[in-house]
N, C-alpha and C positions, 0 to 999 in steps of 0.2 A: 441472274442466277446468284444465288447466295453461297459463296466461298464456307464450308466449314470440313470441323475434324470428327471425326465419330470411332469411339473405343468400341469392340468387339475380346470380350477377355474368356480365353480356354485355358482349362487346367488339366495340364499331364506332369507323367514323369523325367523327373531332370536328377542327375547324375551330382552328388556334391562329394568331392574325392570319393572315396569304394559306397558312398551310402548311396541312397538310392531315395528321393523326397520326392512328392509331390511339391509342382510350382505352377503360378499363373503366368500366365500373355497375354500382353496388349497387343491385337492389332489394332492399325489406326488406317482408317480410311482419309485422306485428302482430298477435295474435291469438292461437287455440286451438285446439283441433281442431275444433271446429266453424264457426270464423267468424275473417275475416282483412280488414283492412286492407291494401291495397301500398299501397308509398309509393315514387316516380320507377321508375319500370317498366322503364326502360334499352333497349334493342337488342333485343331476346328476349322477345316474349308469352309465347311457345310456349312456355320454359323457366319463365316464372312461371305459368302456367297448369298445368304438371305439377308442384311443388310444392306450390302450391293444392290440387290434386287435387278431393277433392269437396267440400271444402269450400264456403264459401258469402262472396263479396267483394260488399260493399255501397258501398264506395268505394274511390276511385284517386287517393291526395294526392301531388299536385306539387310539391316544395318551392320550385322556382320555376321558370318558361317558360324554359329554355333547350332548345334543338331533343333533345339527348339524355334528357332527363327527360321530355320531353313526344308526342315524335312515337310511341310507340306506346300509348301512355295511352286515345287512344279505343278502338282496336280490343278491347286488353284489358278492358275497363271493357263494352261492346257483349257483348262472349262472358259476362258475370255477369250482366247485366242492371245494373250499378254505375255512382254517380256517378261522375263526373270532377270533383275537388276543387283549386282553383289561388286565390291572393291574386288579388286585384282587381287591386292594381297592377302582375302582371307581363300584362296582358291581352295588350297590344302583343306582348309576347315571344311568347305565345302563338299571335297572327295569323301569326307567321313563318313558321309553322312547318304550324299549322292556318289558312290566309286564309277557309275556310267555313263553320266551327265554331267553336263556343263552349264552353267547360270550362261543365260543367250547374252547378256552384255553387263559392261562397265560402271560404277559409279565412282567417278573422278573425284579429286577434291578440286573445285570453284566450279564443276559443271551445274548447267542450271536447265530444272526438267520444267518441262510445260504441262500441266492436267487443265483442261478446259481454261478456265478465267483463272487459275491458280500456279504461280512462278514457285520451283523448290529449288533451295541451295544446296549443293552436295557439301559438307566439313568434312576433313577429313582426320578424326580425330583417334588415332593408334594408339591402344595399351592395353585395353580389353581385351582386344583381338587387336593384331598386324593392321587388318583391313575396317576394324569400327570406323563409321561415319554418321555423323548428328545428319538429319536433314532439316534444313530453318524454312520456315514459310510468312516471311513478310507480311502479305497478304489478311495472315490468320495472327499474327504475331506469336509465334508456335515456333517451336523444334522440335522433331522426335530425335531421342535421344539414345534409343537403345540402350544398351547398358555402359551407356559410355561412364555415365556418372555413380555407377555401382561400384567399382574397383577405383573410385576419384583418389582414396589416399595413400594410397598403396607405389605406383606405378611411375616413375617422375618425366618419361615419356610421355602418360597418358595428363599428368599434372599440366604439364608446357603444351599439349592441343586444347585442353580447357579454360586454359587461361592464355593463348592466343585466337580462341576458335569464338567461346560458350561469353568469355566474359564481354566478349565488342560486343555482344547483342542487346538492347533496348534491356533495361532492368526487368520488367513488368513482360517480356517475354513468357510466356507458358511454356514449361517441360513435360512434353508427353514421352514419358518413359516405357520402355518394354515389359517393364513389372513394377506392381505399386500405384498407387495412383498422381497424378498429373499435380505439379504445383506450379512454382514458378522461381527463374534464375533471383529475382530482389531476395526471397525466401532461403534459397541455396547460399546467396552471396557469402555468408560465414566461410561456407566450405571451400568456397571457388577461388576465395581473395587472396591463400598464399603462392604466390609462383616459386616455384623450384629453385634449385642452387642450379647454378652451371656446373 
């Protein structure tokens, strides 16, 4: 079986302080033909459910509670029988969004998840959100990145996870991001190379 990534992109409304935009999402399936991970599910089940096809999804990783990563995560996750997978600390972010449910389990930073022939590394990389996390896949030589590298210049928390977390990664790594399309850390490198003041 052939390990890959496949994007699934919906456009809905997202929130930019009191305005009100339309924005896109990547979802990203991990996996093979038989067995898939999604990771932030975006606007659209129904669109990552025909992708899927008959495959088989055993979990749904949120790279972090923001209302567009997360508000159709349970529905999809309910139609596989699949976990819901979120960091501890964006819980709150999650109550936002879901106030009567709970994401079913954890994604640690160094835990490493199994999809069929496919190994993922949980980063845990804080400043987006409390609970952002990259997930790296060896295998694919891939990260999904969530928005971790959105808010990169801003944050010097989020500066010191990227440049302990994003930069040990092989150059020529692919960044599959939450929004925007896919390039690569050697590309990024400009942005990624200055580490923070103490």
């Amino acid at each position: 079986m052939v390990a890959r990534a496949e994007r699934v992109v919906s456009i809905g409304p997202t929130h930019h302080g009191k305005d009100l935009a339309e924005t896109t999402v990547n979802a990203w399936l991990l996996g093979d033909d038989t067995h898939v991970v999604v990771v932030d599910v975006g606007y659209d089940d129904g669109a990552v459910r025909e992708v899927v096809g008959a495959r088989r999804v055993s979990m749904v990783a949120c790279t972090h509670g923001h209302r567009e990563h997360v508000m159709r995560a349970p529905a999809l996750a309910a139609s596989f029988g699949a976990a819901v997978l979120l960091h501890p600390d964006d819980h709150e972010l999650w109550h936002q969004t879901h106030p009567d449910t709970e994401a079913d389990g954890e994604l640690l930073d160094g835990q490493v998840l199994r999809v069929a022939t496919v190994e993922i590394r949980v980063l845990h990389t804080p400043g987006h959100t409390p609970g952002s996390v990259c997930l790296y896949i060896p295998a694919l030589a891939s990260v999904c990145t969530g928005d971790t590298l959105i808010t990169a210049g801003r944050d010097p928390r989020l500066l010191e996870a990227i440049h302990d977390r994003l930069r040990s990664l092989p150059p020529k790594t692919s960044v599959l991001p939450a929004h925007g399309e896919p390039t690569t850390l050697q590309r990024l490198a400009p942005d990624l190379a200055v580490r923070p003041a103490p």
